[in-house]
C-alpha positions as CSV (number, residue, x, y, z in Angstrom):
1,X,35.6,20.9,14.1
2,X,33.0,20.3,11.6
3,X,32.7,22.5,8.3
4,X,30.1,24.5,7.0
5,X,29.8,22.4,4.0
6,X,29.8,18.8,6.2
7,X,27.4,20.3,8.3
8,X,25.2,21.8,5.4
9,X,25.9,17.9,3.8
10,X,24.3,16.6,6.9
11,X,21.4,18.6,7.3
12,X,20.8,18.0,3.7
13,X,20.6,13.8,5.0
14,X,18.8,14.5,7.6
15,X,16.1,16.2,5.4
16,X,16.4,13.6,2.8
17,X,15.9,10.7,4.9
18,X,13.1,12.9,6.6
19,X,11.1,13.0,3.3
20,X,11.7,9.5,2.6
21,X,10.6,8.2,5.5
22,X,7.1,10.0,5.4
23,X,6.9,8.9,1.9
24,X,7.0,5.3,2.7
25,X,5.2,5.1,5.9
26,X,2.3,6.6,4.1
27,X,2.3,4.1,1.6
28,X,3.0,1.4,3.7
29,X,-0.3,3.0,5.7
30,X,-2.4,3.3,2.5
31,X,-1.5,-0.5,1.5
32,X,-2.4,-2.0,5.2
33,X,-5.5,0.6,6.7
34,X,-7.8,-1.5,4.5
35,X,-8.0,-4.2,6.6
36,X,-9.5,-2.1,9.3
37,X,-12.0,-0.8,6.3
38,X,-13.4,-3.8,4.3
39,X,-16.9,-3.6,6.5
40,X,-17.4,0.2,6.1
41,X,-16.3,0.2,2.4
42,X,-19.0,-2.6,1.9
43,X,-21.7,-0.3,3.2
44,X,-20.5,2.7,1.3
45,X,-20.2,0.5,-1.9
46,X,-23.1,-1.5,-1.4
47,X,-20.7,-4.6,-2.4
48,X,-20.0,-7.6,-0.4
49,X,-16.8,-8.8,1.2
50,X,-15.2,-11.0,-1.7
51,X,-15.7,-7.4,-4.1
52,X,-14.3,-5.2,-2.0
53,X,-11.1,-7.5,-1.2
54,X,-10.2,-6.4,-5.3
55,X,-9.5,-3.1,-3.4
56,X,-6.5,-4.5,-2.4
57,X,-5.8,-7.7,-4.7
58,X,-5.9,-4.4,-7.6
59,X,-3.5,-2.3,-5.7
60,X,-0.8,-5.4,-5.0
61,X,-1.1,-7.1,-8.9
62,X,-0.3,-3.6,-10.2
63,X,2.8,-2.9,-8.2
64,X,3.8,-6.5,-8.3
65,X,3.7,-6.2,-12.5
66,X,4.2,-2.8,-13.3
67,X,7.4,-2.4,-10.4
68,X,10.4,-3.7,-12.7
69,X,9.7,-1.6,-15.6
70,X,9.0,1.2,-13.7
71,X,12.5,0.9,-11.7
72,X,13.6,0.6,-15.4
73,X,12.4,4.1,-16.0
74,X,14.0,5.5,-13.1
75,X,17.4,4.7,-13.9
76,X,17.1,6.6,-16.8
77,X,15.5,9.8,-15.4
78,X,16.0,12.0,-12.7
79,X,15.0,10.1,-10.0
80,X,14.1,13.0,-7.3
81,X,11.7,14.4,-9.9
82,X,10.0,11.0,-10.2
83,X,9.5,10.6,-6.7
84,X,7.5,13.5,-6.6
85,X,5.6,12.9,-9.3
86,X,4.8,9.4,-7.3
87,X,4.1,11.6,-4.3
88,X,1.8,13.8,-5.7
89,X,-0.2,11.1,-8.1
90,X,-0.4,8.9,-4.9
91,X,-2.0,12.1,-3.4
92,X,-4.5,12.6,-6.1
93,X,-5.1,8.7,-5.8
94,X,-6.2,9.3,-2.6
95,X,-8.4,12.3,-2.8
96,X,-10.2,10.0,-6.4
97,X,-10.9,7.1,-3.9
98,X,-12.4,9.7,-1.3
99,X,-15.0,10.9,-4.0
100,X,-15.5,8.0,-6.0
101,X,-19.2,7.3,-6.7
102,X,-18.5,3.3,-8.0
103,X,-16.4,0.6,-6.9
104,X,-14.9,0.3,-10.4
105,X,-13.7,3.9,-10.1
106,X,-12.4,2.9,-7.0
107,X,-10.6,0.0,-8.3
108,X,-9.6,1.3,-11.0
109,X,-7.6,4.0,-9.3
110,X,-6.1,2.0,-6.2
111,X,-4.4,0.2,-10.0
112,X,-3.1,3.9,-10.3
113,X,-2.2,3.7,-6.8
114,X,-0.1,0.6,-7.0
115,X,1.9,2.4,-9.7
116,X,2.4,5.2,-7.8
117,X,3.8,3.2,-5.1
118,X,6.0,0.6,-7.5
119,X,7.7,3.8,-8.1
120,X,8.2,5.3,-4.7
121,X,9.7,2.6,-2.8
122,X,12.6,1.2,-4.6
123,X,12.8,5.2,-5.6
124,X,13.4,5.6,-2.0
125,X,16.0,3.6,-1.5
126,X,17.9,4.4,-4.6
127,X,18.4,8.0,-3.7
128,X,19.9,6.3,-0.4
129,X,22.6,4.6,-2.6
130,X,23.0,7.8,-4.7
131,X,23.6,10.4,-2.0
132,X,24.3,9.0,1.6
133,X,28.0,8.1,1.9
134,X,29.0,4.3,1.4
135,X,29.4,3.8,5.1
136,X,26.2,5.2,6.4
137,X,23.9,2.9,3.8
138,X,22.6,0.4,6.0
139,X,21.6,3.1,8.1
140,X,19.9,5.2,6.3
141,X,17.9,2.4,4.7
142,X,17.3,1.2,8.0
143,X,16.0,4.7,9.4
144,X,13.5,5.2,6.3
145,X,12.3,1.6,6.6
146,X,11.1,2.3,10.1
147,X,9.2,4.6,8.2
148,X,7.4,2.1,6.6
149,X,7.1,0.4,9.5
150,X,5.2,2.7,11.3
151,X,2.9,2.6,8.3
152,X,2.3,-1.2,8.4
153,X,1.6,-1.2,12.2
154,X,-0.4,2.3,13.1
155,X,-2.1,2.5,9.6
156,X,-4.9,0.2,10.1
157,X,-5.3,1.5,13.9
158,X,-5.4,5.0,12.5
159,X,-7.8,4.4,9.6
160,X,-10.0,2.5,12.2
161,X,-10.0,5.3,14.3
162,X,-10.4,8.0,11.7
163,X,-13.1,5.9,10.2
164,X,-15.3,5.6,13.2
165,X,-15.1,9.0,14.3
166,X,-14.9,10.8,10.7
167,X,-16.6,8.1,7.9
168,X,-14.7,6.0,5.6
169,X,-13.3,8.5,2.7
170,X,-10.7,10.4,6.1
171,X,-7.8,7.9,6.4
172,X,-7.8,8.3,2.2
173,X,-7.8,12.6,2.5
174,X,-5.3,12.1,5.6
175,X,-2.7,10.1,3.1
176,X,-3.7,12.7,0.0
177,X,-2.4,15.5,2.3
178,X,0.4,13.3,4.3
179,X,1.9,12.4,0.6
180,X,1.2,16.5,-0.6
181,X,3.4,18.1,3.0
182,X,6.2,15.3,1.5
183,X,5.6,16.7,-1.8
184,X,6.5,20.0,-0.7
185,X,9.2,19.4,1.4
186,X,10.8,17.0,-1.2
187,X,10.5,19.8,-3.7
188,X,12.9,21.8,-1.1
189,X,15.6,18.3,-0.7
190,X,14.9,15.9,-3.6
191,X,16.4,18.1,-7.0
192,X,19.4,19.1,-5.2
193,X,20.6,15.6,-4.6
194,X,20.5,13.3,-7.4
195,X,20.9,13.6,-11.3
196,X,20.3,12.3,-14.4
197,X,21.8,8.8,-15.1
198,X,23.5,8.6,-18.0
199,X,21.8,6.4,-20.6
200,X,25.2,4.9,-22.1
201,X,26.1,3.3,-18.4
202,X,22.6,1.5,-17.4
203,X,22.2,-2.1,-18.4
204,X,18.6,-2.4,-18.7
205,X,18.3,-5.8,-17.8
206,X,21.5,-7.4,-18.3
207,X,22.2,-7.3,-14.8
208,X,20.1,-10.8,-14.9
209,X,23.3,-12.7,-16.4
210,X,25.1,-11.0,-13.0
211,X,25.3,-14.0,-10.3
212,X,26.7,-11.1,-7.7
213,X,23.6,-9.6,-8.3
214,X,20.9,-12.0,-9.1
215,X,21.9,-14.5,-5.8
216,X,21.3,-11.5,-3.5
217,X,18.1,-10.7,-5.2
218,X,16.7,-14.6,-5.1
219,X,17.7,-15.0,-1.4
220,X,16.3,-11.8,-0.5
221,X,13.0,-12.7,-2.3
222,X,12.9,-16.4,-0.2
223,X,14.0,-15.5,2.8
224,X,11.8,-12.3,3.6
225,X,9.1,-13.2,1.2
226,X,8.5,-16.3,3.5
227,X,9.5,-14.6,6.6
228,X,6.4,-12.1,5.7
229,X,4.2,-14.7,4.5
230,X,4.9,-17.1,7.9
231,X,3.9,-13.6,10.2
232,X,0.8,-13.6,8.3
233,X,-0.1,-17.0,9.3
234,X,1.1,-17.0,12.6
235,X,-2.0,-15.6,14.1
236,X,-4.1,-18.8,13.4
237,X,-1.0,-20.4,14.7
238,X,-1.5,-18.6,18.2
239,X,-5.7,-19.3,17.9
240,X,-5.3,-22.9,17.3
241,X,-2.5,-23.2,19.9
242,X,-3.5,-21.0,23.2
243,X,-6.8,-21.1,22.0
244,X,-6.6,-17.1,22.3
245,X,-9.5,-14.1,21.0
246,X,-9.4,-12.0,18.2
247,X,-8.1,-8.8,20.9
248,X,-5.4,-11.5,22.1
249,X,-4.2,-12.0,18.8
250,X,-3.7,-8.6,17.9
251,X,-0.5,-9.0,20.8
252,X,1.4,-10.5,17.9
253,X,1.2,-7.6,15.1
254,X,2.4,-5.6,18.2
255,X,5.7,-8.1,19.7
256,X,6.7,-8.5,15.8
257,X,6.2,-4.9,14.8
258,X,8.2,-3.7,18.2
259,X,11.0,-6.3,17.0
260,X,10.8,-4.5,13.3
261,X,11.3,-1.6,14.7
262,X,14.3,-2.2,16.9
263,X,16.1,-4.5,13.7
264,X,15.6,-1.3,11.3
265,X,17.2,1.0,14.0
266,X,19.8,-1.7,14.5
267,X,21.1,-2.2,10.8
268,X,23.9,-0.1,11.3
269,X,25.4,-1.3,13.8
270,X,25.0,-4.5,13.5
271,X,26.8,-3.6,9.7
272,X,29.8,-2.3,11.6
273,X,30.1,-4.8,14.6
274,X,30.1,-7.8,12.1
275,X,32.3,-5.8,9.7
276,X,30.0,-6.1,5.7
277,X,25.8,-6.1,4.9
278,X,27.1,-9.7,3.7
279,X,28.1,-10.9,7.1
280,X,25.3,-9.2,9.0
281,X,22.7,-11.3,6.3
282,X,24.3,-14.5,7.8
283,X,23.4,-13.8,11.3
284,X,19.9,-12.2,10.6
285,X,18.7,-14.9,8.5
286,X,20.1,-17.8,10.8
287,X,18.7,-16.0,13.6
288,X,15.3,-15.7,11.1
289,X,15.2,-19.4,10.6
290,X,15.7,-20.3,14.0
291,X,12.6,-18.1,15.4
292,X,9.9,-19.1,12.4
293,X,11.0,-22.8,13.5
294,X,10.9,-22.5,17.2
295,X,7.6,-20.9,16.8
296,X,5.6,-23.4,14.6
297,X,7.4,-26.8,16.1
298,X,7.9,-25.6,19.3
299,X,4.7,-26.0,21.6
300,X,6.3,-22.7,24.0
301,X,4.0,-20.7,26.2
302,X,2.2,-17.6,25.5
303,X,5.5,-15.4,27.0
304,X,8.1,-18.0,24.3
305,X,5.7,-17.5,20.9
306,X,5.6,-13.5,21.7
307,X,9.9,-13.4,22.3
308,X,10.3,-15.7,19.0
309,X,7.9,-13.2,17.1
310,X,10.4,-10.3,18.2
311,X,12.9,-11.8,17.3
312,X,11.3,-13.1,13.9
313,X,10.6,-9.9,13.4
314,X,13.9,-7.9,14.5
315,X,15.4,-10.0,11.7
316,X,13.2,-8.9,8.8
317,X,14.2,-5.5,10.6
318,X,17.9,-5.6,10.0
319,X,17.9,-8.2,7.3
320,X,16.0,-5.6,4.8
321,X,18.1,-2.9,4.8
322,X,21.4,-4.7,5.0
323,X,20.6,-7.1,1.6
324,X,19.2,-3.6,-0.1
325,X,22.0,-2.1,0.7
326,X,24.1,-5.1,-1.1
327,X,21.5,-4.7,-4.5
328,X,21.6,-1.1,-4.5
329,X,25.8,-1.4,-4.1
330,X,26.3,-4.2,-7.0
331,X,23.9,-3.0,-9.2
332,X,25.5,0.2,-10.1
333,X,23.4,2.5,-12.6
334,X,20.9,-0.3,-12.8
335,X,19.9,-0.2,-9.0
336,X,16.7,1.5,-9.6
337,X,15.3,-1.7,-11.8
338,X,16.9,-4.0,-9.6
339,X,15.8,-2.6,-5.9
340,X,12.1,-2.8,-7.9
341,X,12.4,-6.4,-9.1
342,X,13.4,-7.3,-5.5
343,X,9.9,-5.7,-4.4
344,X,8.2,-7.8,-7.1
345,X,10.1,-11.0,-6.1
346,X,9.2,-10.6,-2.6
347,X,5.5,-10.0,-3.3
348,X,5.4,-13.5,-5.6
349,X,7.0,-15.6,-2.8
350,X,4.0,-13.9,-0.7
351,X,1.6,-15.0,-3.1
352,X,2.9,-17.9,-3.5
353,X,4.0,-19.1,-0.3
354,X,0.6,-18.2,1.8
355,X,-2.3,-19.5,-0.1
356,X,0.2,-22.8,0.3
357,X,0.8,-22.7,3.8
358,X,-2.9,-21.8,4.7
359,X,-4.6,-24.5,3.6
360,X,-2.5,-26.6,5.4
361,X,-2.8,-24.9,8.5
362,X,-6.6,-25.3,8.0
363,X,-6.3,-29.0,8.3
364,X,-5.0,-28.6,11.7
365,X,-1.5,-29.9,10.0
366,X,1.1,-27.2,11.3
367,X,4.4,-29.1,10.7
368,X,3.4,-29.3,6.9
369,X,3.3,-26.0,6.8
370,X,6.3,-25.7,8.9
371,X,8.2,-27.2,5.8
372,X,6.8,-25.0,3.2
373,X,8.3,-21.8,5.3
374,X,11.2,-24.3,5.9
375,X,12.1,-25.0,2.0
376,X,11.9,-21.2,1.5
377,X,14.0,-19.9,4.7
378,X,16.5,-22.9,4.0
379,X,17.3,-22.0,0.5
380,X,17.1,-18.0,1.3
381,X,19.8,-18.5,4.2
382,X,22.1,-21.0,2.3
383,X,22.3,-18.5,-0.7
384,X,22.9,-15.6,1.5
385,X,25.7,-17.8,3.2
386,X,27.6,-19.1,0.0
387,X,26.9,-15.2,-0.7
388,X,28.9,-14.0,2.2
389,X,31.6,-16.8,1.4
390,X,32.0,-15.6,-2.4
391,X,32.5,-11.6,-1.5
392,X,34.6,-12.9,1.1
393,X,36.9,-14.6,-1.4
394,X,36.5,-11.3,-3.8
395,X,37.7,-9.1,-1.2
396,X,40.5,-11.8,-0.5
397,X,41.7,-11.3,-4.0
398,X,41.1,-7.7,-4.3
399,X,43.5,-7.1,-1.3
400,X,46.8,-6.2,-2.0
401,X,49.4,-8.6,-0.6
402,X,52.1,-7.1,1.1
């Protein structure tokens, strides 16, 4: 029978992964409702398309820069205390946006934004690594991804909605007061769980001579940087293909985010049926691979492009979780820095990898753009495998031999 204090511990979890969960689902909301926004926002503004699209360019450059050295500062803070400091600027980010009488202002504070969320996401999962016992990490990283999830695939539907009904500045006060009811709840959860690092055992960034640590971190960049950036392409893929409408398209955010979904949920076990986070990589990325190839080379019906979408995207599901799970685990007192610098990496392959592979899909030339995704799934998987292979041979020697 269960003790008071296990069952206290797990209620505690439970309330932690809670507050989590809402705290990246409503950034992953703020960073993706925009796209439902840009024509409303260029009537509020009185700007045209290519100004207000700095809205978002702003927001990404400033978490993609500013991530690292934030994550730097969490290691050596408390890092519950941080996260709502996060929660509560991303809050007032939200209300500034609302009520800002200029573009510029508005830029200027989705920047603020941006840092905000370079803090709350690796943040996030750190306090995962700090407090959730070793065995349940995949899982609980899985569980607060779907969080973010959610964000990415109701967010623009909501803000659409909201905006319609309400006017522009609602989906921005709804994430302002989503990110405050987080606030207070964390207040409640957050300071009980985690404290202060000791400056003497962080690294800074001397983790970077680390090869357990840095191949992890360069696969994970390639292989779901590329993964995200071939999604973002693939609905000019379906156009050009099946010939299909704008509302037709829209089926794919749906098959991929249902397959997100079900690969968060599914880290777990998927961690304990193939025994280590290492192992589990090997499958998800093959299985990865496989689907972004099948879909661009492979001229499949309607019914075949939607199942390799799922599947494309049930690996990003449980491939996320599992390889932070492995950064936060070999990174020690410098996870914080590291899980940030993984959110950076993964946002330059994006920026790297699209701009790329659409302008060769714009010449009608798909296989071209097939090897782009190719070169950076190929490399991602073949690190994660000689990955698996070395912790393999670490755990080999660690055993004792009879």
């Amino acid at each position: 029978m269960s003790s008071p204090e296990a069952i206290a511990s797990a209620d505690n979890d439970r309330m932690l992964l809670a507050v989590l969960s809402m705290s990246v689902f409503f950034v992953g909301a703020s960073e993706f409702m925009l796209s439902a926004m840009l024509n409303p926002l260029s009537v509020a503004f009185g700007a045209d398309s290519v100004s207000i699209a700095w809205l978002i360019s702003s927001y990404a450059f400033a978490y993609a820069v500013a991530a690292p050295f934030l994550g730097y500062l969490s290691d050596r803070i408390n890092r519950g205390r941080l996260l709502l400091i996060a929660l509560l600027s991303f809050a007032i980010d939200g209300v500034g946006i609302a009520l800002s009488p200029t573009l510029g202002i508005a830029i200027a504070l989705r920047i603020f934004g941006g840092l905000a969320s370079a803090i709350i996401i690796p943040v996030s999962f750190a306090l995962i690594s700090d407090v959730v016992p070793r065995e349940r990490h995949a899982s609980a990283m899985g569980t607060v991804m779907l969080g973010m999830t959610f964000g990415v695939a109701f967010g623009p539907a909501i803000a659409g909605l909201l905006t319609g009904w309400v006017g522009w500045r609602a989906p921005f006060l709804l994430m302002s007061v989503g990110c405050i009811v987080a606030f207070l709840i964390g207040t409640a959860a957050l300071p009980k769980r985690h404290s202060t690092a000791v400056m003497c055992e962080t690294h800074g960034f001397r983790w970077l001579r680390n090869p357990s640590v840095t191949r992890p971190l360069l696969a994970k960049g390639l292989w779901n940087g590329t993964g995200v950036s071939a999604f973002l392409l693939s609905g000019e893929v379906l156009r050009q293909r099946y010939q299909l409408d704008v509302a037709h398209v829209g089926m794919s955010v749906t098959t991929f985010g249902i397959g997100l979904a079900i690969g968060n949920l599914s880290a777990g076990n998927l961690r304990r049926l193939t025994g280590s986070e290492e192992r589990s990589l090997t499958v998800v990325t093959s299985l990865l691979f496989a689907s972004v190839g099948a879909f661009y080379l492979v001229s499949l019906p309607v019914i075949g492009a939607l199942l390799c979408l799922a599947a494309w995207g049930a690996a990003l599901g449980a491939g996320a979780p599992s390889a932070t799970t492995v950064l936060a685990e070999r990174s020690g007192h410098d996870k914080g820095v590291v899980l940030a610098t993984a959110e950076t990496l993964n946002n330059v392959v994006i920026l790297s990898v699209v701009p790329i592979a659409s302008m060769m899909l714009s010449t009608g030339t798909i296989a071209m753009a097939t090897a782009v995704f190719a070169a950076g799934l190929g490399i991602g998987v073949a690190l994660t495998l000689y990955d698996a292979l070395s912790a393999f041979s670490r755990n080999q020697m660690d055993t004792p031999r009879p």
